[in-house]
C-alpha positions as CSV (number, residue, x, y, z in Angstrom):
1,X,-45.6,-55.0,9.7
2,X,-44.1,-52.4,11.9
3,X,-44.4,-49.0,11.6
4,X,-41.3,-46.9,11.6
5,X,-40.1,-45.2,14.7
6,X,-41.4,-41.9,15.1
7,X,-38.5,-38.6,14.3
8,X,-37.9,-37.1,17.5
9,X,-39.1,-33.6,18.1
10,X,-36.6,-30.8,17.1
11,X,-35.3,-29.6,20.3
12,X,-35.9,-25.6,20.7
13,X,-33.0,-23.4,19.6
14,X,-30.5,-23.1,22.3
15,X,-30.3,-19.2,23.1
16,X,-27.2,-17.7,24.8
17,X,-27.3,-15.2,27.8
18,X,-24.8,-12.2,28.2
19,X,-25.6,-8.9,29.8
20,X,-23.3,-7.4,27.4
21,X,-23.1,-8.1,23.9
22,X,-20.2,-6.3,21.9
23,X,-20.6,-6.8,17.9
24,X,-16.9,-6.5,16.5
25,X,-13.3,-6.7,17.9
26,X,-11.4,-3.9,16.3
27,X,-10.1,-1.0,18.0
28,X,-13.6,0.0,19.6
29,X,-14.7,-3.3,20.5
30,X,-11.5,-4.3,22.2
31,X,-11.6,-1.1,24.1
32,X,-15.0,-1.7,25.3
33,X,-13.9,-5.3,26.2
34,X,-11.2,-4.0,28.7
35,X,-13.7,-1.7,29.9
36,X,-16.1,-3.8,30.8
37,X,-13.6,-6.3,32.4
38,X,-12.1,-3.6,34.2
39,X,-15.5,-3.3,35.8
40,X,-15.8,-6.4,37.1
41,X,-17.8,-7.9,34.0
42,X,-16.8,-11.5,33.3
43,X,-16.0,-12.7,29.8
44,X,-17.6,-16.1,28.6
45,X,-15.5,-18.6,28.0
46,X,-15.3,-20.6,24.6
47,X,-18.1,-23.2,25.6
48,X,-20.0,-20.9,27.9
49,X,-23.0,-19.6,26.5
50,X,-24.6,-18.7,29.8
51,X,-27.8,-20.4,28.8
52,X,-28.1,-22.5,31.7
53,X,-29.6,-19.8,33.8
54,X,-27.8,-16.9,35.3
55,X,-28.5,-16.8,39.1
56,X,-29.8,-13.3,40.8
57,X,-25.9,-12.9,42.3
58,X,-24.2,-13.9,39.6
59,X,-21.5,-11.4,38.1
60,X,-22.8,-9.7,34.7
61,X,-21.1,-11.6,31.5
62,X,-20.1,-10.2,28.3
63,X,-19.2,-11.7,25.1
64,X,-17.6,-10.1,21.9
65,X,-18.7,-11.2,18.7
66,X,-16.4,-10.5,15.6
67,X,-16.8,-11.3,11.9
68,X,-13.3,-11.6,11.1
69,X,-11.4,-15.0,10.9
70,X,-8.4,-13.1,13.0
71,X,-7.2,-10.6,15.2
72,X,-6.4,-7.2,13.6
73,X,-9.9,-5.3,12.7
74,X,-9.6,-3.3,9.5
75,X,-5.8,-3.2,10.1
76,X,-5.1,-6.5,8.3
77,X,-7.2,-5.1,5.7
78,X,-5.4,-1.7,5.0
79,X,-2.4,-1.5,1.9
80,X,0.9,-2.8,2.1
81,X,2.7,0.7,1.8
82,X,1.0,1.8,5.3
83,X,3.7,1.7,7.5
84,X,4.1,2.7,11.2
85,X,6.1,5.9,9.7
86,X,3.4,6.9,7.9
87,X,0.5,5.4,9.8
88,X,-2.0,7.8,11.8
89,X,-1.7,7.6,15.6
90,X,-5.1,5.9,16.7
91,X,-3.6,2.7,16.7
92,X,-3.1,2.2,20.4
93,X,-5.1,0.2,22.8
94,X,-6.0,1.0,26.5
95,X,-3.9,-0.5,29.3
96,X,-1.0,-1.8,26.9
97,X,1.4,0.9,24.4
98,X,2.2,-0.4,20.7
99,X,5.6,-1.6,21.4
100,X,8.1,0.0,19.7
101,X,8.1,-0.7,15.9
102,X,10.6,-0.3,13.2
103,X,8.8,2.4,11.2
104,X,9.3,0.5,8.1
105,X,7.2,-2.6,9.5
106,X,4.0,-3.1,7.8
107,X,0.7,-1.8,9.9
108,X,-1.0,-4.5,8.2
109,X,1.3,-7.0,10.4
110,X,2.9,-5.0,13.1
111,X,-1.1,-4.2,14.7
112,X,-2.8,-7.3,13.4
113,X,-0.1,-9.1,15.8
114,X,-0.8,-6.3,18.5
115,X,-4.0,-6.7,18.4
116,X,-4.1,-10.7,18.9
117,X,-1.6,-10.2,22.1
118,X,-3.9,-7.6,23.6
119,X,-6.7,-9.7,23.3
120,X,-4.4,-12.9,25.2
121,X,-3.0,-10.5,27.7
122,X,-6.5,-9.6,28.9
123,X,-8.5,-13.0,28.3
124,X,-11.0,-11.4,26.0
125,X,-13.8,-13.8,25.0
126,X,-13.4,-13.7,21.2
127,X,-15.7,-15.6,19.2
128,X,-15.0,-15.7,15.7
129,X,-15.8,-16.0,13.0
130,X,-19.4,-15.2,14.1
131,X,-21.1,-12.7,11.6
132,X,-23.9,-10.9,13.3
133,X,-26.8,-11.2,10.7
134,X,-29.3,-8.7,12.6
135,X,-30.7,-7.3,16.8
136,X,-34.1,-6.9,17.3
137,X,-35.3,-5.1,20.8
138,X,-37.3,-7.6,23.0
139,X,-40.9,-6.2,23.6
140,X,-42.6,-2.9,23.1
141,X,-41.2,0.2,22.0
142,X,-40.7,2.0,25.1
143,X,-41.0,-1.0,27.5
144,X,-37.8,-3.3,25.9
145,X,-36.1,-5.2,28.1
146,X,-32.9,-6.1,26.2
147,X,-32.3,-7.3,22.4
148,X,-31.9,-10.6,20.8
149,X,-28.9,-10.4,18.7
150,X,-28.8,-13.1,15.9
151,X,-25.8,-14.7,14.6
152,X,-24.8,-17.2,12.1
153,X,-22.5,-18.6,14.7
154,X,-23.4,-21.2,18.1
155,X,-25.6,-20.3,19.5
156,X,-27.8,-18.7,16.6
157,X,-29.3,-16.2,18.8
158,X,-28.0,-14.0,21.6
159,X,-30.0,-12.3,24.9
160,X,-28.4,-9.2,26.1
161,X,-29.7,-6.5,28.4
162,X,-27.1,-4.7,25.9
163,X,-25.6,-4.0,23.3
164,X,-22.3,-2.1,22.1
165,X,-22.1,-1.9,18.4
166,X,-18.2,-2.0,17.9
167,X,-18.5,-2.8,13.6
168,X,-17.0,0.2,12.6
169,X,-17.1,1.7,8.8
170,X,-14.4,-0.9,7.0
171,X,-16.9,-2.7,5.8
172,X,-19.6,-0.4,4.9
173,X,-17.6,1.8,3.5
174,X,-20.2,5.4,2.7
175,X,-19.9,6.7,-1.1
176,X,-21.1,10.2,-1.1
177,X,-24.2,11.2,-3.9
178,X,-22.4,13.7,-6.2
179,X,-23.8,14.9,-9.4
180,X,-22.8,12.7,-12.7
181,X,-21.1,9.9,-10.2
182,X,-23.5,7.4,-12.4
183,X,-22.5,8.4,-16.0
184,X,-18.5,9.0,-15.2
185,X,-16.8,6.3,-17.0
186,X,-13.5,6.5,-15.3
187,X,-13.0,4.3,-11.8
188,X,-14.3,5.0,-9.1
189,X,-12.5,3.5,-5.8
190,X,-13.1,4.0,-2.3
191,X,-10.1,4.1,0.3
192,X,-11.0,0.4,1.2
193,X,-10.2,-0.6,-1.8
194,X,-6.9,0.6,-2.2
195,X,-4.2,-1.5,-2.7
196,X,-0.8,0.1,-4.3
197,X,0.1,3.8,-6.2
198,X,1.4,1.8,-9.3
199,X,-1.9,1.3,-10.6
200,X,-2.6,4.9,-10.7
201,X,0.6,5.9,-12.7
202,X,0.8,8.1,-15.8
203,X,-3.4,9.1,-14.9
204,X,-5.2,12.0,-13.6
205,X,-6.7,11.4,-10.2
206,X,-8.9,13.0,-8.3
207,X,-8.7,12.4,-4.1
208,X,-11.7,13.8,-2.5
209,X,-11.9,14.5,1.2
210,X,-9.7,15.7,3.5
211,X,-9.2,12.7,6.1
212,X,-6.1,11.1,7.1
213,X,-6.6,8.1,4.5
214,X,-7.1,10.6,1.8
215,X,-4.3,12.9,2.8
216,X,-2.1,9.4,2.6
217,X,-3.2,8.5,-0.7
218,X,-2.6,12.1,-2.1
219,X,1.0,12.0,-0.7
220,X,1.7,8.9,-2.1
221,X,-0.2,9.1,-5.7
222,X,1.4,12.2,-6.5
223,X,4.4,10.9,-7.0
224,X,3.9,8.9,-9.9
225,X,0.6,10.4,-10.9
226,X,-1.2,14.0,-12.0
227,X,-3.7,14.7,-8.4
228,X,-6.6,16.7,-7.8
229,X,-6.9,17.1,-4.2
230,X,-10.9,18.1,-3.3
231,X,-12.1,19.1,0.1
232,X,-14.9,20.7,1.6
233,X,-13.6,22.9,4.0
234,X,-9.8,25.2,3.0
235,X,-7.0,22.9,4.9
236,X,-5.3,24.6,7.9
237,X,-1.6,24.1,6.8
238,X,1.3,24.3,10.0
239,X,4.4,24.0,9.9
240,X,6.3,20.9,10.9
């Protein structure tokens, strides 16, 4: 009787190479992409992991990792009634204006489009959708040499002498501690989870903060609903 063939020996898990990792390609990770290209870094193409072994004169790499399944960042994410007239003025990327918009256009299409020519225009390596899942330093504190950046993407793991951490706050939104938030039985809803002003008529709402998404919200809820505006510091008002 023969005996069955042996399984083959897992093979070791590939590891990619990239002196630059960025984690996330919204507005900040983008910018740091042209940076670094701009620099003389070079971007890692779609099937170049730079695991085959970086010679001692070759260029530094970078590589930009990004959760989403598309271009945009939090932009495709924001409501429907944002719209380049009433959008804040952060919006635009280096080396390349917003074209002009019809200020009726939806941010939530106009930028998401913007944002996926910018990143064509300048060859950006884009991987996506690769959710970084945690980085861990590479030897001793106060001796690292570079991080290991793991992924649930291909490759698993990253090596990078650095890393720029480009995630912003969409998706980690921070809910401030206040007194009774626990026992409150009304709802409770962070600017992230905003959607329309039409679920808020005919109620008594409170807006706390005194950012530019909250000072959207307030303009627009108070027209079909009773506001509360809250705010740490007295607002500077000036005259438009």
């Amino acid at each position: 009787m023969t005996a069955p063939p042996s399984p083959a020996p897992p093979q070791p898990a590939r590891v990619g190479r990239a002196t630059v990792v960025v984690i996330g390609a919204g507005q900040a990770g983008l910018s740091a992409a042209y940076h670094l290209r701009r620099r003389g870094f070079v971007g890692l193409g779609p099937n170049d992991d730079g695991a085959a072994g970086v010679p001692d004169d070759a260029p530094c790499t970078f590589v930009v990792l990004d959760a989403e399944t598309a271009p945009g960042g939090a932009w495709q994410h924001r409501w429907d009634s944002l719209t380049m007239a009433t959008v804040n003025h952060i919006h635009e990327l280096p080396g390349d204006p917003v074209p002009p918009a019809d200020p009726a256009a939806h941010a939530n299409t106009l930028l998401p489009a913007y944002f996926a020519d910018y990143e064509a225009r300048f060859a950006l390596p884009i991987r996506r959708p690769v959710r970084v899942r945690r980085v861990e330093r590479i030897g001793e504190p106060g001796r690292a040499r570079g991080f290991f950046v793991r992924t649930d993407g291909a490759p698993g793991t990253w090596r990078a002498d650095f890393v720029v951490n480009a995630t912003g706050t969409w998706t980690s939104p921070r809910w401030p501690s206040v007194p009774g938030m626990r026992s409150f039985h009304g709802r409770q809803l962070h600017t992230r989870d905003y959607v329309s002003k039409d679920e808020f008529a005919g109620q008594r709402v409170v807006i706390v903060g005194m950012g530019v998404s909250a000072t959207q919200l307030l303009a627009e809820i108070s027209t079909v609903a009773d506001t509360l505006w809250v705010t740490r510091r007295e607002p500077q008002w000036q005259d438009s």
